[in-house]
C-alpha positions as CSV (number, residue, x, y, z in Angstrom):
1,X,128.1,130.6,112.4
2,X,127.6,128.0,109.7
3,X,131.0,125.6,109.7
4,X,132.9,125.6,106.8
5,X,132.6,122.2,105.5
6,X,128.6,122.0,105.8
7,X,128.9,124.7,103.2
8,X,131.5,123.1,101.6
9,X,129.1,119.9,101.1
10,X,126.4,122.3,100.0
11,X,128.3,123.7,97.5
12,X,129.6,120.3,95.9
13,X,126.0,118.6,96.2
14,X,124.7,121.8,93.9
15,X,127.4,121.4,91.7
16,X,126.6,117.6,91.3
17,X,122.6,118.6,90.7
18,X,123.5,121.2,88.2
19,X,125.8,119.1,86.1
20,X,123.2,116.6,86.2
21,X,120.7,118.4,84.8
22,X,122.7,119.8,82.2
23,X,123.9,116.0,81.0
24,X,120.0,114.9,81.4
25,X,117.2,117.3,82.5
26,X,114.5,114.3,82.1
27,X,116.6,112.0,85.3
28,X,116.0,115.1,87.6
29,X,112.4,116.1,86.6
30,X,110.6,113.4,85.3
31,X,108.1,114.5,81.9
32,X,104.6,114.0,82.5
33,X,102.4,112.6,79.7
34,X,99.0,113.9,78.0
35,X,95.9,111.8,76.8
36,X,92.1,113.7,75.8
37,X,89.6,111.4,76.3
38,X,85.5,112.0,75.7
39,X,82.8,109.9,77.4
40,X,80.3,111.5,78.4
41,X,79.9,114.0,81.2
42,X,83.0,115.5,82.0
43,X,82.4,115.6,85.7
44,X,82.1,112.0,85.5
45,X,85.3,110.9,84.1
46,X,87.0,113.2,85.4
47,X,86.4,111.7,89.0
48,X,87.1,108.3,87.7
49,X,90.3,109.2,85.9
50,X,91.6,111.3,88.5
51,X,91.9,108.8,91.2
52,X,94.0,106.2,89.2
53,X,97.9,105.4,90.0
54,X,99.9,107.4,88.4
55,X,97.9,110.4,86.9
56,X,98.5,113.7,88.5
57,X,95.8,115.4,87.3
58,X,92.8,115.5,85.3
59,X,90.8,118.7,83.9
60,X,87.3,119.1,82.0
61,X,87.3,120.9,78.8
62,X,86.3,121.3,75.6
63,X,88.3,119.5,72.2
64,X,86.8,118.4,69.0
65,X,85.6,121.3,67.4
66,X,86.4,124.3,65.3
67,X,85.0,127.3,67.6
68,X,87.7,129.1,69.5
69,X,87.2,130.2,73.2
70,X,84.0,127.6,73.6
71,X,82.0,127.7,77.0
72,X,79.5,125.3,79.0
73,X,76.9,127.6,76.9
74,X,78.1,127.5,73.7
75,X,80.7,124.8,72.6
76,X,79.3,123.7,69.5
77,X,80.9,121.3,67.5
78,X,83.0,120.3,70.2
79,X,82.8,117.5,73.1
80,X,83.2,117.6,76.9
81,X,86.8,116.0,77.0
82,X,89.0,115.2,80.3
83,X,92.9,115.8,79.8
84,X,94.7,113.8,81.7
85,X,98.5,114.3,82.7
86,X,100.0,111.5,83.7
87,X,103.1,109.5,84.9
88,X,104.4,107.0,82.0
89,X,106.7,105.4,84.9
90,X,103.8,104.4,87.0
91,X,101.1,103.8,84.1
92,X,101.7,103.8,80.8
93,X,98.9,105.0,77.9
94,X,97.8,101.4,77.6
95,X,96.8,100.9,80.9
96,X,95.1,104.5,81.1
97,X,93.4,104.0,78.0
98,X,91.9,100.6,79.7
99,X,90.8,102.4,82.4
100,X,89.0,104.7,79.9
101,X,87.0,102.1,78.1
102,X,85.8,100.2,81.4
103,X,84.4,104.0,82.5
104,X,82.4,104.5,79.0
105,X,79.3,102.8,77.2
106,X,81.3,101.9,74.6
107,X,78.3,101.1,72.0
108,X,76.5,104.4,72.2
109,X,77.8,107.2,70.1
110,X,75.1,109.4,70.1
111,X,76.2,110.7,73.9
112,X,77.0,108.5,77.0
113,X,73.8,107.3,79.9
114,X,71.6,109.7,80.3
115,X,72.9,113.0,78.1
116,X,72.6,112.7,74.1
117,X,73.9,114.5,71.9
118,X,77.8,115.3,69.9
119,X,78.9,117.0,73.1
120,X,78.4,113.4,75.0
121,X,80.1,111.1,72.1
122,X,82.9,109.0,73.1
123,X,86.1,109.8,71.8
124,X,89.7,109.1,72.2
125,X,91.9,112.1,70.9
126,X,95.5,110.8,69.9
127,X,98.4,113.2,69.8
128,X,101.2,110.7,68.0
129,X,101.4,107.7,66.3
130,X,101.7,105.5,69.9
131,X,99.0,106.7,71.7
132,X,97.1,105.9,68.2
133,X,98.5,102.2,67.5
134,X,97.7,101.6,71.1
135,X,94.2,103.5,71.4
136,X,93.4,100.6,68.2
137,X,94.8,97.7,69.7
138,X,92.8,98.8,73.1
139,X,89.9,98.3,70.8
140,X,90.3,95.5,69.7
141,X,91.3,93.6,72.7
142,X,87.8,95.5,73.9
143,X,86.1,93.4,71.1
144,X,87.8,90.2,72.2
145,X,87.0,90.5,76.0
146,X,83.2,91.6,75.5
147,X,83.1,88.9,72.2
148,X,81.5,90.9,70.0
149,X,82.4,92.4,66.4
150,X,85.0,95.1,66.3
151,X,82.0,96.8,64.3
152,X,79.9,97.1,67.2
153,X,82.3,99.7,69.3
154,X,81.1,103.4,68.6
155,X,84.4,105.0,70.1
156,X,86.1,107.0,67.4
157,X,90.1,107.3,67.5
158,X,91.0,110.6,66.0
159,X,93.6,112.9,66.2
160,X,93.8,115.5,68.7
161,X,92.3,119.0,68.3
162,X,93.0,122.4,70.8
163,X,92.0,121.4,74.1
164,X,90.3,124.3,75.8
165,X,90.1,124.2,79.6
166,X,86.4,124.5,80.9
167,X,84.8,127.0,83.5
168,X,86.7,126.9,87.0
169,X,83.5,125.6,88.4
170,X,83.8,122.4,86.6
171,X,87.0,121.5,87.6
172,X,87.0,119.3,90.2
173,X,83.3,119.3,90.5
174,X,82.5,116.1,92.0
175,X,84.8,116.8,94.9
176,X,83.0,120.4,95.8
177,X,79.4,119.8,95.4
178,X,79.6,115.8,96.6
179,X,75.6,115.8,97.4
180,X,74.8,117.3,93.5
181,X,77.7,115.3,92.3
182,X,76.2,111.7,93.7
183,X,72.6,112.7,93.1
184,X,73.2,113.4,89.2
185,X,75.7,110.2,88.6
186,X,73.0,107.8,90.1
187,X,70.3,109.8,88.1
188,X,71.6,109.4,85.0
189,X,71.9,106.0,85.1
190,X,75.9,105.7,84.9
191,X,76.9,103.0,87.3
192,X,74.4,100.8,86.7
193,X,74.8,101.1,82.8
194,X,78.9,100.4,83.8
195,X,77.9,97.3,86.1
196,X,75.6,96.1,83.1
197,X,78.6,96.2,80.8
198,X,81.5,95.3,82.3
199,X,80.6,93.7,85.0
200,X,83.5,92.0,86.7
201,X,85.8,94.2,84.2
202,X,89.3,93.2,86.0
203,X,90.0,90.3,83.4
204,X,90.0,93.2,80.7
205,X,92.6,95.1,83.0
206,X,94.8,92.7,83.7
């Protein structure tokens, strides 16, 4: 038999959680963000994004367009985006949106290493005024640390379209086929176009 004042304490501790969350439901769960980034292969930055502080998950998709229900065969008009949900407590947009640029070839906007083409352009996909003021000051401060004219970055800021969630076989790609994964990231050049870049990039994110 359960003694009466464990219930009692049981009781009283629910009460105290419910009355919390009815005064203010964000201090018991705690709202995740959203940013849609482009840059390239979605299997790519996907990986990369995924394994930062603070984001608690990352999915490939499709955004840009105007075709509804797109697919790896036919997503015209649209580029392979990563949506990333994150954790404004432990990183806020600024710092993700850092970690975006240093992941991208920020001067190629006709597709990222070694695939061409719209679906490949580099994008950041703003959903308010904040994420936008702070995707444009990224840039710039991009254009201070790698000294060259603002002009010279190819990474459109535009406003955020219908993200549509790609084929279950994407997601998480580079985790379940490692050996294809590793083979088609050195391949394509990626790193080493990265390294060439940024080189040691941890001025830029500090």
């Amino acid at each position: 038999m359960i003694p009466m004042n464990k219930i009692f304490r049981t009781i009283i501790v629910f009460c105290m959680l419910l009355q919390l969350l009815i005064a203010s439901p964000t201090k018991v769960f705690a709202e995740s963000e959203e940013a849609i980034f482009a840059g390239g292969c979605f299997w790519c930055l996907e990986h990369d994004l995924e394994k930062i502080d603070g984001v608690l998950s990352a999915e490939s998709g499709y955004s840009g367009g105007d075709l509804t229900n797109p697919t790896y065969e036919n997503h015209s008009g649209h580029q392979e985006v990563v949506r990333v949900s994150y954790d404004p407590v432990v990183i806020s947009y600024k710092d993700l949106v850092k970690q975006y640029w240093v992941n991208i070839d920020p001067f190629d906007d006709e597709g990222q290493f070694c695939d061409r083409g719209n679906s490949y352009k580099p994008i950041i996909f703003t959903s308010n005024q904040e994420q936008e003021r702070d995707a444009k000051e990224s840039q710039e401060s991009v254009s201070v640390a790698l000294n060259i004219p603002l002009e010279q970055l190819k990474v459109d800021i535009i406003d955020s379209k219908t993200f549509w969630i790609a084929e279950k076989y994407h997601q998480d790609f580079a985790l379940k086929n490692p050996f294809k994964y590793n083979f088609y990231r050195s391949s394509c050049g990626r790193d080493n176009r990265l390294k060439k870049i940024w080189g040691d990039y941890n001025k830029f994110l500090n």
